[in-house]
N, C-alpha and C positions, 0 to 999 in steps of 0.2 A: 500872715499874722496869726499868731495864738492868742498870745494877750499881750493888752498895751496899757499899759497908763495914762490914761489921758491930760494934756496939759493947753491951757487955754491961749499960747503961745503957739503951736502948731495948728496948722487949717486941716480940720479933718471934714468930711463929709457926714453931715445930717441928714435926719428920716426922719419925716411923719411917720406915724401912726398908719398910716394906707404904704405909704413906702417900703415901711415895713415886712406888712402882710402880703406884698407883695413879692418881695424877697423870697419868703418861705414858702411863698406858690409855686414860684418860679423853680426853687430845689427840689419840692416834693411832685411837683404836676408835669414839669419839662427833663426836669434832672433825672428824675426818677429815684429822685433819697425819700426812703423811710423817714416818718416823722419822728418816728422814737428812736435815728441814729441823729438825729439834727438835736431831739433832748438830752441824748445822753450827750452830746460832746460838751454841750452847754451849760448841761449838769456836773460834767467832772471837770469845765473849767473854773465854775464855783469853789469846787472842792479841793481844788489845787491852792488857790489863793486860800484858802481859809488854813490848808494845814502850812503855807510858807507865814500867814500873818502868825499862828498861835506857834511854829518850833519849837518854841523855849518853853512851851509850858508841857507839865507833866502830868499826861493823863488829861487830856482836853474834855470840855461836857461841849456839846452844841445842841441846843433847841432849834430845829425848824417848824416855824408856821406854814401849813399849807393849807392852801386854798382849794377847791372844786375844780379848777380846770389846768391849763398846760402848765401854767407856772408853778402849781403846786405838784407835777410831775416833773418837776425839775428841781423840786426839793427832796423828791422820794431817791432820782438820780445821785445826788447830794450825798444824802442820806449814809446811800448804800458806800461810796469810793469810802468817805471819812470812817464806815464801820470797817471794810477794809485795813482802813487805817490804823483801828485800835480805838479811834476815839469812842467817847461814851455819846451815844446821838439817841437824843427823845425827839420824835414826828409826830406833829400833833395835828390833825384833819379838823379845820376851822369849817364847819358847815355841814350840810346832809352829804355822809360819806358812799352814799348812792347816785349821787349827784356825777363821780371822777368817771372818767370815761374815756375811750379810746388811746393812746401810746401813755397818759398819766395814770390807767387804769395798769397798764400793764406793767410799770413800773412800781407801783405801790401791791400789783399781785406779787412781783419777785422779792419784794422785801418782806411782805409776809409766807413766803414761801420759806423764807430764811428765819421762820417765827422768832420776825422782831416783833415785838407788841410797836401798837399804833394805838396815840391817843387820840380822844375823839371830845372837841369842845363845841356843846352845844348854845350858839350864838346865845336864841332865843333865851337858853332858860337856865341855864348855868351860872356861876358868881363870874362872871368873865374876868371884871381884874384878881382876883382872889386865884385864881385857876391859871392865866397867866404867871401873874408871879411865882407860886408854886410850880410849873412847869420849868421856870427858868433859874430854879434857886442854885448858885454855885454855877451857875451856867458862865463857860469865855466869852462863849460869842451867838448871837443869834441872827437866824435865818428867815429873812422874811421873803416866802414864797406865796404871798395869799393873791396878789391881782399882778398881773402882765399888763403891755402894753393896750389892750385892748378895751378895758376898761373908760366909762364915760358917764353920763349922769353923774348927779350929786350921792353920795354915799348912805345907806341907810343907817340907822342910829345904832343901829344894832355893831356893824363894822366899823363904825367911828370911837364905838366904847372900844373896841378889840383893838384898833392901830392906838389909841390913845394909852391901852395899859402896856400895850409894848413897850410906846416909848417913854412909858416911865419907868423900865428897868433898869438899873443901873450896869449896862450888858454894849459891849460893841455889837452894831446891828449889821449885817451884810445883805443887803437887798440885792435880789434876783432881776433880772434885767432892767427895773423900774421900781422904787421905790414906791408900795402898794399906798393908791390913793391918789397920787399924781397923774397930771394931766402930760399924755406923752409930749405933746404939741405946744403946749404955754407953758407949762414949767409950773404951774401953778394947784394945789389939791382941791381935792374935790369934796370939801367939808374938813377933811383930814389927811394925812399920807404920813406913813414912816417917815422918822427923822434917822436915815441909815449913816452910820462910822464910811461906807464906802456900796457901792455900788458894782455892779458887773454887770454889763451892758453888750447885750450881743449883736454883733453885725456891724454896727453905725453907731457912732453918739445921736443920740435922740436929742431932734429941736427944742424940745424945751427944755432940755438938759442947761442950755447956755443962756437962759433966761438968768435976769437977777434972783427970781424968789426963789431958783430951785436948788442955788447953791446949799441951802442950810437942810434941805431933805436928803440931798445924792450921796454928799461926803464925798472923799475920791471915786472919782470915775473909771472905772476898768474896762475895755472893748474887748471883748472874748471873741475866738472863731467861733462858726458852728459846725467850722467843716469844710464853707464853701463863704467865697468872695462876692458881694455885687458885684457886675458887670458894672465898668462905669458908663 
């Protein structure tokens, strides 16, 4: 499998949240794959559906939202294939950009290596919707890379303004494994979560994927490789 469509008519195999993280243990701890080959695959399978969705447009813009940890090194991956590609990509670091660390650190080093500018929105103190929307003016399509699967607790207000002006762009949204805010396991947000156009989803469709309330957050659902198959 590279990528699949997912269709509620086919039985696919679901994963918690621990199922999950246990998958990517099992790659990097038994296997012995680097985490930052397990991101990029996951990142340029983002990046393949984004430039088959947008073909027909000429000269594409994409806004990625990243977040402080892996998922938002899977939008710096993103980032990079689509600049590759010609498109015009603004990456905007939602949080203390001291914070990125380990294979997302290294990925957001090679993109400034390649001195792209990287925006930086300060939750706390910034006009967040004012700065979002300007981020994304003229924008195709947006990239929400701010929270992964791991994510829990209720959201602080601060991140509920930010998912909340996203999805008031008027922008197709393509959420990174999880639309940020969603609970991986209920299907249900956590104060808030992205209302994503579609979804890419690595490894498994995630259990709460197939809940009722999460249809209106995931949008289509896309199962990406990351390289390597659960063991069933």
């Amino acid at each position: 499998m590279i990528m699949e469509k997912y269709s509620p008519d086919k039985k696919y195999d679901l994963m918690t949240k621990d199922q999950v993280r246990a998958v990517d243990s099992w790659a990097i701890n038994t296997l012995g794959i680097p985490g930052v080959v397990l991101m990029e695959n996951a990142g340029r399978s983002c990046a393949e559906l984004i430039k088959e969705k947008l073909k027909a447009v000429t000269a594409p813009k994409i806004c990625i939202f990243c977040g402080t940890g892996n998922n938002g090194g899977d939008g710096y991956v993103i980032a990079r294939h689509l600049l590759n590609s010609g498109f015009k990509v603004i990456v905007v670091i939602c949080g203390d950009r001291q914070k990125v660390k380990g294979d997302a650190k290294i990925n957001l080093d090679i993109l400034e290596k390649l001195d792209r500018p990287i925006e930086q929105l300060n939750l706390k103190e910034d006009d967040v919707p004012a700065r979002v929307k300007a981020f994304t003016a003229d924008a195709d399509m947006i990239v929400d890379g701010l929270f992964g699967t791991g994510l829990s607790g209720t959201l602080r207000d601060d991140y509920i303004r930010l998912i909340e002006a996203i999805n008031a762009c008027d922008c197709p949204i393509l959420a990174v494994d999880i639309p940020s805010g969603l609970d991986c396991d209920n299907g249900r947000p956590f104060g808030a979560a992205v209302r994503a156009t579609c979804t890419v989803t690595f490894v498994a469709v995630k259990k709460g994927f197939v809940s009722q309330c999460a249809a209106s957050y995931t949008g289509e659902i896309f199962v990406a490789s990351i390289g390597i198959e659960p063991v069933s």
